[in-house]
Backbone bond lengths (Angstrom), bond angles and torsions (degrees), N, CA, C in turn:
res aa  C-N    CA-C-N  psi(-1)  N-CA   C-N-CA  omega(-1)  CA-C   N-CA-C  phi
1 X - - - 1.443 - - 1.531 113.92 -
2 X 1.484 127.71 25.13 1.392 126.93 -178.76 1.445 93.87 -62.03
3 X 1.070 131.55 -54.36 1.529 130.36 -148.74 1.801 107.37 -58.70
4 X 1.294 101.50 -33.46 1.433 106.73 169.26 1.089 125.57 -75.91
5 X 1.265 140.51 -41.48 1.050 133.95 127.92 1.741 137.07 8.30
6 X 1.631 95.66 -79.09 1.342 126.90 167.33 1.893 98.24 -51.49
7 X 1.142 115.12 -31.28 1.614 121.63 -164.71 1.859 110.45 -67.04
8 X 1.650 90.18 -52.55 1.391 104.37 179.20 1.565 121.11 -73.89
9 X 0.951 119.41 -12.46 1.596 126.52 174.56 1.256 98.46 -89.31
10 X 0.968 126.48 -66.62 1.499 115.66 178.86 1.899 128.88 -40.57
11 X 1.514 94.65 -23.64 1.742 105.52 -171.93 1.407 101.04 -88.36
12 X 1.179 145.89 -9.77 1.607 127.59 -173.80 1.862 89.34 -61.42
13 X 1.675 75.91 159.92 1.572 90.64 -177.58 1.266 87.01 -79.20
14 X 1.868 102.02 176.81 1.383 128.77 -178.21 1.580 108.31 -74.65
15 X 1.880 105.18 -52.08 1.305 106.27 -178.28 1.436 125.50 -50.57
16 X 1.259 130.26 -11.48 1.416 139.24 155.50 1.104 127.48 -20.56
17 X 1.777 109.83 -84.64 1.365 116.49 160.18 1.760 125.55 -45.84
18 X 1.160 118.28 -18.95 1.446 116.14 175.50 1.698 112.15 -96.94
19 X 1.592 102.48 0.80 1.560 104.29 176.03 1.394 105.48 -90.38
20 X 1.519 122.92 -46.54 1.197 140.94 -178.70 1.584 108.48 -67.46
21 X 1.101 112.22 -9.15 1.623 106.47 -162.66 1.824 81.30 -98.40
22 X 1.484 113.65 -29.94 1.519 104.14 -172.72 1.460 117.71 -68.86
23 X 1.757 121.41 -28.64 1.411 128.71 177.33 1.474 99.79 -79.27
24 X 1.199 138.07 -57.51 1.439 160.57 -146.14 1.985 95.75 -46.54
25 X 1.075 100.58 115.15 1.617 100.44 158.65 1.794 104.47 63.48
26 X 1.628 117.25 27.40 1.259 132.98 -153.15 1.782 110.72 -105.02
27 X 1.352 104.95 -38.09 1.092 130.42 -147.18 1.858 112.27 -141.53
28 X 1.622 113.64 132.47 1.383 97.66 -156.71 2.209 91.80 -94.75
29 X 1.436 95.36 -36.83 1.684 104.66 172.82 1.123 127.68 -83.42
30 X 1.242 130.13 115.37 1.400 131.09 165.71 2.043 109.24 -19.06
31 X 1.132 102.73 -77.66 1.588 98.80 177.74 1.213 110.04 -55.83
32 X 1.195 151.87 10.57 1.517 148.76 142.70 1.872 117.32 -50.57
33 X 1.614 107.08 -40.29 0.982 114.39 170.65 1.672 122.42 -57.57
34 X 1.058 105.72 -39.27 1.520 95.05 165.14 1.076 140.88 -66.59
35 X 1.742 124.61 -10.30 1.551 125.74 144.20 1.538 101.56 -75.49
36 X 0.799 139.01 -5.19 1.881 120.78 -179.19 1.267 110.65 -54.37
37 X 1.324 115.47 143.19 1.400 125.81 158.92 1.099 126.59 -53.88
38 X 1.356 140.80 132.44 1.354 119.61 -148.39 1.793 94.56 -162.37
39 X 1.237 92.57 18.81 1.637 108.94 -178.69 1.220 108.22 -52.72
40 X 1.598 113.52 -68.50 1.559 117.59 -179.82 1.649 119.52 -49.73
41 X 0.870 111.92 -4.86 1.968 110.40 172.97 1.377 94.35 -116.27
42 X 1.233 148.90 47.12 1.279 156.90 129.33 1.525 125.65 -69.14
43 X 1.547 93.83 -60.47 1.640 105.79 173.37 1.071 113.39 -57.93
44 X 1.522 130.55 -44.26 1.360 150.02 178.99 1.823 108.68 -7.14
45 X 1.553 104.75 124.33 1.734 84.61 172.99 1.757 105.20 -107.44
46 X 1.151 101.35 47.28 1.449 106.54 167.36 1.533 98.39 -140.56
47 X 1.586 110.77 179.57 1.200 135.12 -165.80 1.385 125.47 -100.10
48 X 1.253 125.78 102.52 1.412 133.04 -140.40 1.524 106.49 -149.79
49 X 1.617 95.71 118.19 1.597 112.52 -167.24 1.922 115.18 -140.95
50 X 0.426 126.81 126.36 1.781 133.15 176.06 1.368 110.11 -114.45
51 X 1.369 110.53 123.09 1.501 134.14 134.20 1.251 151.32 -109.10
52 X 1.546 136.46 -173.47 1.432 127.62 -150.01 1.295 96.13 -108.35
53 X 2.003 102.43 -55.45 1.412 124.21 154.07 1.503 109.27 -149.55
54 X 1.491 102.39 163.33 1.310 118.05 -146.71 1.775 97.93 -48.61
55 X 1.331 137.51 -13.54 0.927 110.37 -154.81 2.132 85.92 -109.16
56 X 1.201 124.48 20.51 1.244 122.72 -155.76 1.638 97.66 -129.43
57 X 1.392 149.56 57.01 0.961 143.50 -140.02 2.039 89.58 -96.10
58 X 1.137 114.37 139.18 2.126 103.88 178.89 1.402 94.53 -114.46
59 X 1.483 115.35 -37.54 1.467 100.21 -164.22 1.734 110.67 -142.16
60 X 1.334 104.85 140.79 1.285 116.20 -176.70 1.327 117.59 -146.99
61 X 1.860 105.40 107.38 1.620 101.26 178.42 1.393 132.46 -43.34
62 X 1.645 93.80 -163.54 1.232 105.07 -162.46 1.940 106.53 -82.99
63 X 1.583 107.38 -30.13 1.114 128.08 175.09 1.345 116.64 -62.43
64 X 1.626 118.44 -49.30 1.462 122.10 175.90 1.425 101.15 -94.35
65 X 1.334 151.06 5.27 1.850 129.22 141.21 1.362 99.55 -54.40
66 X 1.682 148.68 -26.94 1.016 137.38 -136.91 1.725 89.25 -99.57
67 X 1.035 107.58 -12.84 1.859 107.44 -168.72 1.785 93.81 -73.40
68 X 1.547 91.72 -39.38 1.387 104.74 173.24 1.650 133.98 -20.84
69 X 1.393 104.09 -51.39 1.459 117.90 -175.95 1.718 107.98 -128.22
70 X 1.698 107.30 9.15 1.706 100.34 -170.38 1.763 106.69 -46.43
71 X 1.295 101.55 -60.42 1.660 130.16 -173.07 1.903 99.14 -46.43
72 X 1.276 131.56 -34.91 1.455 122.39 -140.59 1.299 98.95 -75.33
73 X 1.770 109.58 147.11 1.703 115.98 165.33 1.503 87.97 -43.78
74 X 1.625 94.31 170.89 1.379 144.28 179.29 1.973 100.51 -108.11
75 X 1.359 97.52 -4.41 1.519 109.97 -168.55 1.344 105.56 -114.65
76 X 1.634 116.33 -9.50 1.757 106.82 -160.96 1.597 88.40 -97.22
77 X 1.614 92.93 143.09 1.325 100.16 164.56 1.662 126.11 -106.91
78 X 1.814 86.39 124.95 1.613 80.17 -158.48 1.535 134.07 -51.28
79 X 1.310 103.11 -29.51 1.418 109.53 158.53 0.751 151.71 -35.42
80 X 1.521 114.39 -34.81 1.370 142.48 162.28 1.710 126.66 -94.85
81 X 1.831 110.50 -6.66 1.449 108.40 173.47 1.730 112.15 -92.54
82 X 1.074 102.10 161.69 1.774 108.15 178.08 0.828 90.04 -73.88
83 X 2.025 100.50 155.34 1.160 114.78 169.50 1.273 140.55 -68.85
84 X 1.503 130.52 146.29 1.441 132.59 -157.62 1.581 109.59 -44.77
85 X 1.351 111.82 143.80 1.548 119.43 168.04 1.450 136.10 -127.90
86 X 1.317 106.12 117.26 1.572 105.48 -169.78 1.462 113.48 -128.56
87 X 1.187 123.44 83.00 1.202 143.71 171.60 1.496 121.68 -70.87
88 X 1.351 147.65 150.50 1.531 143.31 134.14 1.584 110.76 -94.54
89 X 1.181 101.47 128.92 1.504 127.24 169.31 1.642 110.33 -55.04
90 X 1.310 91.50 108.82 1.579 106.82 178.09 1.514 119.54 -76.54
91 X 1.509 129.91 104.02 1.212 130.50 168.39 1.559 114.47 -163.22
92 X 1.557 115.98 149.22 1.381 101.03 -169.05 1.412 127.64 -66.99
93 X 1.365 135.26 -3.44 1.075 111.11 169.10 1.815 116.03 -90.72
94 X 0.920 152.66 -20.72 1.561 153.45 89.63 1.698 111.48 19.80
95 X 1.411 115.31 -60.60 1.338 94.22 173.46 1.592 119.78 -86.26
96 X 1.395 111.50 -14.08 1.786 102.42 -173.03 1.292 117.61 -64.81
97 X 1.635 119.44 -18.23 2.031 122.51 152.60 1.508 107.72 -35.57
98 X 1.461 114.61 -65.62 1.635 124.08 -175.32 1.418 96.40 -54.61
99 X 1.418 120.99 -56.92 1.675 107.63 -147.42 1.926 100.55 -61.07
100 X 1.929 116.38 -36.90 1.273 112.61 -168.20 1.328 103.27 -47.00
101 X 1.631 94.79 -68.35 1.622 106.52 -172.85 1.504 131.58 -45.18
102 X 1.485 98.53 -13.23 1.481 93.40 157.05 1.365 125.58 -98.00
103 X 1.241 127.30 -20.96 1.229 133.77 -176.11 1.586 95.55 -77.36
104 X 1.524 132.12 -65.19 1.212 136.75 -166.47 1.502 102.86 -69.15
105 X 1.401 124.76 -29.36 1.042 117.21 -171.63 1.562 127.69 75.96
106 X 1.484 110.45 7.54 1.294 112.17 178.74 1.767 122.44 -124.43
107 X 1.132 141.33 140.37 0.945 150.70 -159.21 2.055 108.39 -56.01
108 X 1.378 111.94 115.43 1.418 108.21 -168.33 1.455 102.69 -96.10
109 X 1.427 100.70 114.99 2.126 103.96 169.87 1.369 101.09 -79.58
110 X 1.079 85.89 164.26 1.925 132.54 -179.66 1.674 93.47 41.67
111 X 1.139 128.17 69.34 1.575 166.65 143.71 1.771 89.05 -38.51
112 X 1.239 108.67 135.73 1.937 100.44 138.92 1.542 95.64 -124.82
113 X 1.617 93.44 172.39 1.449 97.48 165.29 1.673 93.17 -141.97
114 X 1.300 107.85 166.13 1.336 119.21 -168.39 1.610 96.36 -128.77
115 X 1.496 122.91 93.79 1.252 124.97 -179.18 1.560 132.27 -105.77
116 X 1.110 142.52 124.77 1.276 163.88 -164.23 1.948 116.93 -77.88
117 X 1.110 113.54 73.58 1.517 109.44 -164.53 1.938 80.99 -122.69
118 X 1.762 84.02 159.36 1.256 111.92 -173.34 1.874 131.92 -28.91
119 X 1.458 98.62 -44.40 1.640 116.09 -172.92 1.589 88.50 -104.70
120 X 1.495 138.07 15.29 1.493 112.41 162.77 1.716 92.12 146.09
121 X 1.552 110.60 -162.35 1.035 118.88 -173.96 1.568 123.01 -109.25
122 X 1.649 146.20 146.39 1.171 106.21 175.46 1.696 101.74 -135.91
123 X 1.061 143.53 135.38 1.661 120.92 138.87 1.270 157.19 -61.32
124 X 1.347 105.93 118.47 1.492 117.10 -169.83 1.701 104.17 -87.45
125 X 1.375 113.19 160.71 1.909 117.84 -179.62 1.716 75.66 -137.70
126 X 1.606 92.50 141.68 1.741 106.27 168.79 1.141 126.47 -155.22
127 X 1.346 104.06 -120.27 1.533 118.41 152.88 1.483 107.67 176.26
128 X 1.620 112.89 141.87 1.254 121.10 -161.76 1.690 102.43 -117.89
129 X 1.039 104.70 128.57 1.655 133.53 169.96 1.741 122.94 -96.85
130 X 1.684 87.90 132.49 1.870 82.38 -163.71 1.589 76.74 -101.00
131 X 1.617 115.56 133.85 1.270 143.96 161.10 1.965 115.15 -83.64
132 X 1.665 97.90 98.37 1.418 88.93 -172.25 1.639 124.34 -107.33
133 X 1.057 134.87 -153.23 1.129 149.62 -146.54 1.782 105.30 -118.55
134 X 1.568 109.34 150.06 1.325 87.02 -177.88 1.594 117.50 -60.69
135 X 1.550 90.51 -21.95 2.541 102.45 -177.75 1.480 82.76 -69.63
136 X 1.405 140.83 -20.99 1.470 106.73 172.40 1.948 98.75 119.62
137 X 1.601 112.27 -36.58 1.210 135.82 148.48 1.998 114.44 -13.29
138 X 1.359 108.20 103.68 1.500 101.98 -176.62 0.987 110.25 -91.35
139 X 1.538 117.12 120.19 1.451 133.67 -164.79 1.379 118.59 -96.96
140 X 1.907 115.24 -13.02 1.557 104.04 -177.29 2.154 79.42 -175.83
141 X 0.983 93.45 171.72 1.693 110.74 -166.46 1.559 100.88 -131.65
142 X 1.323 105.49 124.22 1.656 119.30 -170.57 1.634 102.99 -106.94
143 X 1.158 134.54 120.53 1.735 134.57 174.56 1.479 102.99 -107.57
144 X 0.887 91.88 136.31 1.933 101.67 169.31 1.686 98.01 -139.41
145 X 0.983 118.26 139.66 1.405 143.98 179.12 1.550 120.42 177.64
146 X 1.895 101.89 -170.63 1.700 95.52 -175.18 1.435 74.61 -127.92
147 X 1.763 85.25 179.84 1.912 104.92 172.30 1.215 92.36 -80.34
148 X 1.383 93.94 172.59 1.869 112.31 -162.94 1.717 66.06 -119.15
149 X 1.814 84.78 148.32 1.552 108.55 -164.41 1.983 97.65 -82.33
150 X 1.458 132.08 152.35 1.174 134.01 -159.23 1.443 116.98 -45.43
151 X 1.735 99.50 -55.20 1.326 114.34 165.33 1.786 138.79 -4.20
152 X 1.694 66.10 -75.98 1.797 87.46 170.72 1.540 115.05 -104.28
153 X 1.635 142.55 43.65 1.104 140.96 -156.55 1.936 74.80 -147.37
154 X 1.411 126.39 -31.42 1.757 118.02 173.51 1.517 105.23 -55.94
155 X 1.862 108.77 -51.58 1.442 109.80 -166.03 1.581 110.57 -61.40
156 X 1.630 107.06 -34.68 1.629 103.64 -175.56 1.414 107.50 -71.21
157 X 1.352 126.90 -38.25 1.385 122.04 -160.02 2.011 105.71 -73.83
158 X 1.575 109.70 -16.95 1.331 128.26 177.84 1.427 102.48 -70.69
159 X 1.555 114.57 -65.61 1.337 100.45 -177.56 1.484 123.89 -61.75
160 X 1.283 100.43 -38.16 1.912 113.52 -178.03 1.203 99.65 -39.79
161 X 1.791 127.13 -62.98 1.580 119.97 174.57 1.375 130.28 -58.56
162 X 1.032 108.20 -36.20 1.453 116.19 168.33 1.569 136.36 -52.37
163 X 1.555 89.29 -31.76 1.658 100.91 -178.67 1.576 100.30 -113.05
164 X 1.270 107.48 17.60 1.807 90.83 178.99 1.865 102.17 -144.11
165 X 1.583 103.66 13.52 1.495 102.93 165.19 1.630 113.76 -128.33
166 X 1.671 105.25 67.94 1.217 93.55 169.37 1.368 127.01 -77.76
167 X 2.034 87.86 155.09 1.983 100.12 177.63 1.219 103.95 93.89
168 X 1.414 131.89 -27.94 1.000 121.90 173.84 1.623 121.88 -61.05
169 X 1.360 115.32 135.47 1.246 110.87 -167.51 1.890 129.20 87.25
170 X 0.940 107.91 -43.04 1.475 119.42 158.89 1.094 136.57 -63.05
171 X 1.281 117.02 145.79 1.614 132.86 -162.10 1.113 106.75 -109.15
């Protein structure tokens, strides 16, 4: 399945880079970013989220709120469900994308992320952008990607357990 792979890096929209180029090197404080304009990754028809660190997520388009409720009955009443959840799955191979891109400072393709929303879990493939400082200093990590279609989201969730529950099972 490289070629797919190769498929999804190639598909981010164009307007991307001209959204990121508007936060990028914009702002000297991390919490500055949360007044940013952030209009242009709205339209976006991919899935586009920024954090400080993985456990600090500030912003999440208009495309990824939609992951938000894809899954929900037609029966739940919203009134009565908890509020939406969008987490990333904390573990080191998941974070060593963030750690390059901050050290190198350059945007890492074909990224996954392993994310935590309300009706279950899903994987996204992208690419992650270190959002820096006017000193140049990367203050928070921007992902844009899509979900990986069901198919191939069984094989990832197989290996993901596999390589991150050792001993289990062994004698």
């Amino acid at each position: 399945m490289p070629e797919y792979d190769k498929l999804l890096q190639i598909k981010l929209p164009e307007a991307l880079e001209s959204a990121i180029d508007g936060i990028d090197r914009s702002y000297d404080l991390p919490k500055q970013l949360l007044d940013a304009d952030v209009s242009e990754f709205e339209e976006l028809d991919c899935c586009v989220f920024a954090y400080f660190d993985r456990d600090d997520i500030f912003y999440l388009n208009q495309e990824g709120r939609k992951l938000l409720d894809m899954r929900r009955s037609s029966l739940d009443e919203r009134g009565r469900s908890s509020p939406p959840i969008f987490w990333l799955e904390d573990d080191a191979a998941l974070r060593a994308a963030d750690d390059f891109a901050t050290r190198r400072q350059q945007p890492v393709q074909g990224a996954r992320e392993l994310v935590t929303l309300s009706w279950g879990k899903t994987w996204l493939h992208g690419t992650k952008y270190p959002i820096r400082s006017l000193q140049g200093q990367t203050i928070a990590i921007l992902f844009a990607g899509y979900e990986i279609p069901p198919s191939r989201q069984i094989k990832l969730v197989a290996e993901h357990y596999r390589d991150t529950q050792f001993g289990i099972g062994e004698n």
